[in-house]
KOLTIRO-124372 format. One record per residue (C-alpha): residue in one letter; x, y, z. Coordinates in steps of 0.1 Angstrom, whole numbers. Each point is the difference from the previous one (the first is absolute). Example, Ala and Ser with C-alpha at 12.3 -4.5 7.8 and 13.67 -1.06 7.14 Angstrom:
REM KOLTIRO-124372
- residu,x,y,z
- A,123,-45,78
- S,14,34,-7
//
This chain:
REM KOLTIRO-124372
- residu,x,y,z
- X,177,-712,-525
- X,-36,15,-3
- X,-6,-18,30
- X,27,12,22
- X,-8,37,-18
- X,-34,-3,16
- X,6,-15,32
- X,25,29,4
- X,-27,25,-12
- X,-26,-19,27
- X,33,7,29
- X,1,35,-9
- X,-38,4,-2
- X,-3,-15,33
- X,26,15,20
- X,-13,35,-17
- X,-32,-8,13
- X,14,-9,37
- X,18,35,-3
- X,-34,17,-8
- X,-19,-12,26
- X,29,9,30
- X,2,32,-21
- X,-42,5,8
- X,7,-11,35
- X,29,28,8
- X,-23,28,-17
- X,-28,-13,23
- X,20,4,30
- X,19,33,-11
- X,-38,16,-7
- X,-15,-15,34
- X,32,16,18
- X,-5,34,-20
- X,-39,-1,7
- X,7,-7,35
- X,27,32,2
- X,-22,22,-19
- X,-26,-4,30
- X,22,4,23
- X,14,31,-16
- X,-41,11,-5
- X,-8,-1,36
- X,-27,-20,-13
- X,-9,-38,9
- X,15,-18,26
- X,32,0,-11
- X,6,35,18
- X,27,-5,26
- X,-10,11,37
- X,13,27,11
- X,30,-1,19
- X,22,21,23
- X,18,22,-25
- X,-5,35,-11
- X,-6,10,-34
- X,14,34,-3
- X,-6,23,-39
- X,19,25,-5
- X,20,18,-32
- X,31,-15,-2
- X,8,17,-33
- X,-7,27,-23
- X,-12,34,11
- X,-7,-8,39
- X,26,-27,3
- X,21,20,22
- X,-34,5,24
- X,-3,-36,-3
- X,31,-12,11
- X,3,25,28
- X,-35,-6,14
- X,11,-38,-3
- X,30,3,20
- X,-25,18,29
- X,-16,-31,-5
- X,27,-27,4
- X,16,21,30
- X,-33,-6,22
- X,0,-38,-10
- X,36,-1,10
- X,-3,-26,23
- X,6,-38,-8
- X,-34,-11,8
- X,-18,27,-21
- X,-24,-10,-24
- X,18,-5,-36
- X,-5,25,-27
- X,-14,-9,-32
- X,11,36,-18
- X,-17,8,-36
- X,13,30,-23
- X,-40,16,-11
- X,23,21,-27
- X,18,-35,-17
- X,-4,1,-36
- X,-31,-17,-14
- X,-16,0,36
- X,-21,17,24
- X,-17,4,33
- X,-28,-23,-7
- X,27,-28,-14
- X,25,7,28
- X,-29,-5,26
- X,-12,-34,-19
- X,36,-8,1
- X,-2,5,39
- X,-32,-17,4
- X,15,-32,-22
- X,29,-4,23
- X,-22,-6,29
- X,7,38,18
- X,-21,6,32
- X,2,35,-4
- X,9,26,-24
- X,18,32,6
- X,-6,23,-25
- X,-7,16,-33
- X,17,37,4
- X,-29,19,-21
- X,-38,5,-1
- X,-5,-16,-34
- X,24,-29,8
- X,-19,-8,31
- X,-32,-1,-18
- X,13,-23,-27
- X,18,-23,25
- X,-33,2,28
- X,-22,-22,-18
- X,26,-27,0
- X,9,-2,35
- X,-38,0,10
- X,-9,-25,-28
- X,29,-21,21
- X,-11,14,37
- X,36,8,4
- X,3,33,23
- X,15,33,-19
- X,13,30,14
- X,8,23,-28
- X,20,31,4
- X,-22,25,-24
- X,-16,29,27
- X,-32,-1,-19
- X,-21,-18,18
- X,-29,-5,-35
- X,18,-33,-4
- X,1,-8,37
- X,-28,-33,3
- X,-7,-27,27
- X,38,-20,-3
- X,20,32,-15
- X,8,29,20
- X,21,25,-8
- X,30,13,20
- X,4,38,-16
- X,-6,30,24
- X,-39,5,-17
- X,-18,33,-9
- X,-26,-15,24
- X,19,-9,30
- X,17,37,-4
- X,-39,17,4
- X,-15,-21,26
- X,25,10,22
- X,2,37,-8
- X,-41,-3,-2
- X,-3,-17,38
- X,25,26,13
- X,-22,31,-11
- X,-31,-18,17
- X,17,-2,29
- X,6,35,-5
- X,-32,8,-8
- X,-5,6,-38
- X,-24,-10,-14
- X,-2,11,-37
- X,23,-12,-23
- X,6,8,-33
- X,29,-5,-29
- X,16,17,-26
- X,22,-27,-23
- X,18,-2,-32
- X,-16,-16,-26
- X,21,-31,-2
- X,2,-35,15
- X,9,6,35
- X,-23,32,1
- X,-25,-26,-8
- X,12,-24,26
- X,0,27,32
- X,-35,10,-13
- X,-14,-33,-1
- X,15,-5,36
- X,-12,31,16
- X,-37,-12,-15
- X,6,-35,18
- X,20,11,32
- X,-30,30,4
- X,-29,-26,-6
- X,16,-26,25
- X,0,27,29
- X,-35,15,-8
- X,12,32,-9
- X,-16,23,-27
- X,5,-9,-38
- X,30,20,-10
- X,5,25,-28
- X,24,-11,-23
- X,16,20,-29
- X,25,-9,-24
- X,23,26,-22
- X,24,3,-33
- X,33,10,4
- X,-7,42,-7
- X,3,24,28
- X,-36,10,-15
- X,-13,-31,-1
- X,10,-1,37
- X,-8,32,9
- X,-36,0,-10
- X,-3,-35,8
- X,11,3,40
- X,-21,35,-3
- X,-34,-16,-6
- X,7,-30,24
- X,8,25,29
- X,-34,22,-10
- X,22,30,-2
- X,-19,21,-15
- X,-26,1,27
- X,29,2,29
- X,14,29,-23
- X,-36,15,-1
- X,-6,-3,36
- X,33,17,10
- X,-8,27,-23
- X,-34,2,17
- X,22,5,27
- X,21,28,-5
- X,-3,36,16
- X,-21,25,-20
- X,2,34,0
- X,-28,17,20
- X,-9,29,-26
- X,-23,20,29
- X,25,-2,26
- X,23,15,-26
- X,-21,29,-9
- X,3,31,17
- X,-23,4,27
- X,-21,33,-4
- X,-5,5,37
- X,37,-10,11
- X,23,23,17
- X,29,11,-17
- X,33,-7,13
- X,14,34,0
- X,36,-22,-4
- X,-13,-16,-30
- X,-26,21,-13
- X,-1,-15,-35
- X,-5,-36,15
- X,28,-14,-21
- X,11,-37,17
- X,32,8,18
- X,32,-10,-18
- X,20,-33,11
- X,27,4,13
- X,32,-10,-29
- X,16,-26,22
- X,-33,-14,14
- X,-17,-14,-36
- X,-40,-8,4
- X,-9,-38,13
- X,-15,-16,-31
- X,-35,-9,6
- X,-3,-35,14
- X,-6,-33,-26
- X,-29,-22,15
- X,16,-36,-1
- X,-18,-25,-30
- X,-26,-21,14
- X,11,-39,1
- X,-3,-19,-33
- X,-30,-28,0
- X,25,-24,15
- X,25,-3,29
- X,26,-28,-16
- X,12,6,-35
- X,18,-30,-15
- X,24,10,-28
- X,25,-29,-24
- X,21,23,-21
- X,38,3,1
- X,26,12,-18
- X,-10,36,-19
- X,-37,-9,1
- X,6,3,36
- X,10,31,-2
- X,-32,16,-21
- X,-18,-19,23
- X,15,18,31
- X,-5,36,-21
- X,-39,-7,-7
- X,-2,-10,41
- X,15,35,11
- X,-20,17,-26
- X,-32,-14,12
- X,6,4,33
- X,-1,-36,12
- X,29,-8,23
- X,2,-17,37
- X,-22,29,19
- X,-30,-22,-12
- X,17,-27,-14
- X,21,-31,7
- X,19,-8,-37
- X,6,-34,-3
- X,22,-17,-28
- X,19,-33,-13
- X,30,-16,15
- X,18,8,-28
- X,5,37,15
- X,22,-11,25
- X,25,-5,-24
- X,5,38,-4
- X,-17,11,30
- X,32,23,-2
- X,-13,23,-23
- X,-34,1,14
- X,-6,26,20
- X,-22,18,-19
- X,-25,-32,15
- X,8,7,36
- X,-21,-17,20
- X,-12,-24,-28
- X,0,-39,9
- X,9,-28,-17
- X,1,-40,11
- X,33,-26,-3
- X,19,-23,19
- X,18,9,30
- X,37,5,-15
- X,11,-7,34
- X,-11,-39,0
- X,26,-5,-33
- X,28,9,12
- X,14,-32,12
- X,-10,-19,-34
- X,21,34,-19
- X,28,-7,25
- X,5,-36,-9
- X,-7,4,-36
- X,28,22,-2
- X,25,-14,19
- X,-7,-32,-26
- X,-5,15,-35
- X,18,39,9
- X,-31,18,-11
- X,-33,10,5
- X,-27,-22,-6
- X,-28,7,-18
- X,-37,8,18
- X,-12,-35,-23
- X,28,-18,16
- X,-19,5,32
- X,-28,-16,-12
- X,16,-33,-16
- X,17,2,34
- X,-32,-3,21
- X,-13,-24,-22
- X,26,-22,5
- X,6,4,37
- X,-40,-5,4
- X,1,-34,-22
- X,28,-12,25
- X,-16,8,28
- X,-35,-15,-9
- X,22,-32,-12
- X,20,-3,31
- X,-37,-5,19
- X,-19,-22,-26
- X,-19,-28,18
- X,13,-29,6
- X,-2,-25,-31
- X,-10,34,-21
- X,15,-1,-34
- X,2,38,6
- X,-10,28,22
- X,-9,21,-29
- X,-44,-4,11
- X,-23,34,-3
- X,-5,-7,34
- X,36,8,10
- X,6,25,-22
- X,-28,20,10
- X,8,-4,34
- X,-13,36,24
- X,28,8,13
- X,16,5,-35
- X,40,-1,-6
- X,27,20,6
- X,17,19,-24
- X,29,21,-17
- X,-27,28,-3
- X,-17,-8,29
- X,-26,-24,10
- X,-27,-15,-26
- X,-30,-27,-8
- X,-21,-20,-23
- X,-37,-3,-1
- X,-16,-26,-15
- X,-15,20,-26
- X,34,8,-15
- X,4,37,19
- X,30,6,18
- X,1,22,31
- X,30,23,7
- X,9,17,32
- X,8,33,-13
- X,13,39,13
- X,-12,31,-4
- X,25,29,-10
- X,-2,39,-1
- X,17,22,-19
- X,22,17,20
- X,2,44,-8
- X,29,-2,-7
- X,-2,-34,-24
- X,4,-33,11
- X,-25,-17,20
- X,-6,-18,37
- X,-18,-32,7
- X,-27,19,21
- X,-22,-33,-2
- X,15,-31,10
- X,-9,-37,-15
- X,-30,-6,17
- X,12,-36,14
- X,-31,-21,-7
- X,21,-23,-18
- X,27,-14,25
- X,35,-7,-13
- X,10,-33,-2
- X,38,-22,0
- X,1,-4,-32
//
């Protein structure tokens, strides 16, 4: 009975021991198959697939952009609305627990070929390093162009793009000194730094630039002492008529007029009131192109402190950011003032079928996701033969550029992107005219 006890025990030792060892074996292969998808999840290695046809696009699906996200998606999806278009590999940047960075790795891991996307600046510069770490092309849809690098570009109408143009139209014009007077805040900043660049690229003069609080003071004083008024103010005083005290004392050896024999200046007539002496105009300002960034209210000081200190478009061409032509309406006060954006003319047709789809408006970010799109198809219905893509840096900085909802654009291969922008003027009566058209060095192509 012992025996049979510890044969039995032997059995169960054995057979526990023969469980053990398929027990190792399974963990073996379960942590060679998670080591294997944690590279591939990495990047790292070679267990990174290749890149592929399909277009990683990030965007907020939820939360506080979600409706953005979803609108600027469907822009998206109605370019690729074609049965051959490249799939869509679509990644919510706003999910909970996630972010840019993990949506792009998440991208990069499914074997994207290029990436359409983040919406912001600091999403694009979390996500940026992982595209590049994976050489997979990204065209973000941030305007600030600090996070644009060789293999991300970014699609926003730029600060940068807005002053070059408005900079090489005054050339062409002939002025020649430029200057700025900006808010103190981030796209202040960004026009200063671009009229620094833009000015340095063409050879003109180092410009003065000054930046101001929100006071009508602080903007007074400030636009004051970079228009050196109180030397123009001096030198129009200098300029004023003075009294000639000799010629207005009497004269000992003049004949009296027996009509007037006291000499008294004869009286005006009541309905014929004396001219006013004549103002001399104010000498020009140290500069003949004033770049100015405010809106809303600061605006408005701003446009006080110009008429008080005498700088307007006798000696002057204003220039300012797209963002006036939202209200150009209500700008007259500017008249004559210029500011750079698309042609609205070249988005009509995308507004037209938008609307007869979706029965509203869409968004100006829906134009860019749109582009984006309509570019990736088009560079994917020319990919080389036995390509795995067309997605290369060498097609997508092609010179002619692309054609698109806001008129034509391209890539460079150091990440800038070019845009073929207007010029407007404010109109008198508010409003403005396109009184510059898009200069047509980048050709518009069937997208």
């Amino acid at each position: 009975m012992r025996r049979q006890t510890f044969g039995t025990q032997m059995q169960g030792q054995d057979v526990d021991s023969a469980s053990s060892r398929l027990a190792c074996k399974r963990l073996l292969f379960a942590g060679l198959a998670l080591s294997a998808l944690t590279a591939c999840a990495s990047g790292g290695g070679h267990h990174a697939p290749k890149a592929g046809r399909n277009v990683g696009v990030l965007l907020p699906l939820t939360g506080a952009n979600a409706r953005l996200g979803q609108e600027m998606l469907t822009a998206t999806r109605m370019a690729m609305n074609t049965p051959t278009a490249p799939p869509l590999d679509v990644h919510d940047t706003a999910a909970p627990g996630g972010t840019a960075a993990t949506a792009a790795q998440a991208a990069v891991s499914a074997g994207d070929g290029l990436i359409l996307g983040p919406l912001t600046t600091d999403e694009t510069a979390a996500a940026a390093p992982v595209a590049t770490a994976a050489h997979v092309p990204m065209l973000a849809f941030t305007s600030d162009m600090s996070v644009a690098r060789p293999g991300v570009w970014t699609l926003g109408i730029a600060p940068e793009q807005q002053v070059r143009r408005m900079v090489l139209a005054a050339r062409q014009q002939g002025r020649q000194h430029f200057a700025a007077f900006l808010p103190e805040n981030r796209l202040g900043h960004a026009l200063g730094q671009a009229l620094q660049l833009v000015c340095a690229e063409n050879g003109l003069q180092s410009p003065q630039i000054m930046y101001h609080e929100s006071l009508q003071a602080s903007v007074t004083t400030g636009l004051k002492t970079l228009s050196a008024y109180d030397t123009r103010a001096a030198a129009v005083a200098q300029l004023q008529p003075q009294p000639d005290a000799q010629a207005a004392a009497p004269q000992a050896d003049a004949a009296v007029d027996p009509a007037n024999p006291d000499g008294a200046p004869p009286a005006a007539a009541s309905d014929q009131p004396a001219a006013p002496a004549a103002t001399p105009d104010f000498p020009a300002p140290p500069f003949d192109a004033l770049l100015l960034g405010d809106t809303g209210l600061q605006l408005g000081m701003v446009i006080n402190a110009l008429v008080e200190t005498h700088v307007d478009g006798t000696h002057v061409q204003i220039m300012g950011p797209g963002l006036w032509g939202a209200f150009a309406t209500k700008l007259s006060a500017l008249q004559g003032a210029w500011y750079a954006a698309p042609d609205p003319a070249s988005r009509q047709a995308f507004v037209q079928q938008f609307m007869a789809r979706y029965h509203h408006m869409p968004t100006p970010l829906a134009d860019l996701t749109y582009d984006s799109a309509a570019l990736v198809k088009a560079l994917d219905q020319n990919r080389p033969a036995g390509s795995a893509n067309g997605y290369s840096v060498q097609a997508l900085t092609r010179p002619e550029g692309f054609g698109g909802v806001d008129g034509a654009f391209g890539f460079l291969e150091d990440g800038k992107t070019r845009r073929d922008l207007a010029v407007f003027q404010i109109l008198p009566s508010g409003g403005s005219r396109i009184v510059i058209p898009p200069a047509g060095k980048l050709r518009r192509s069937a997208n």
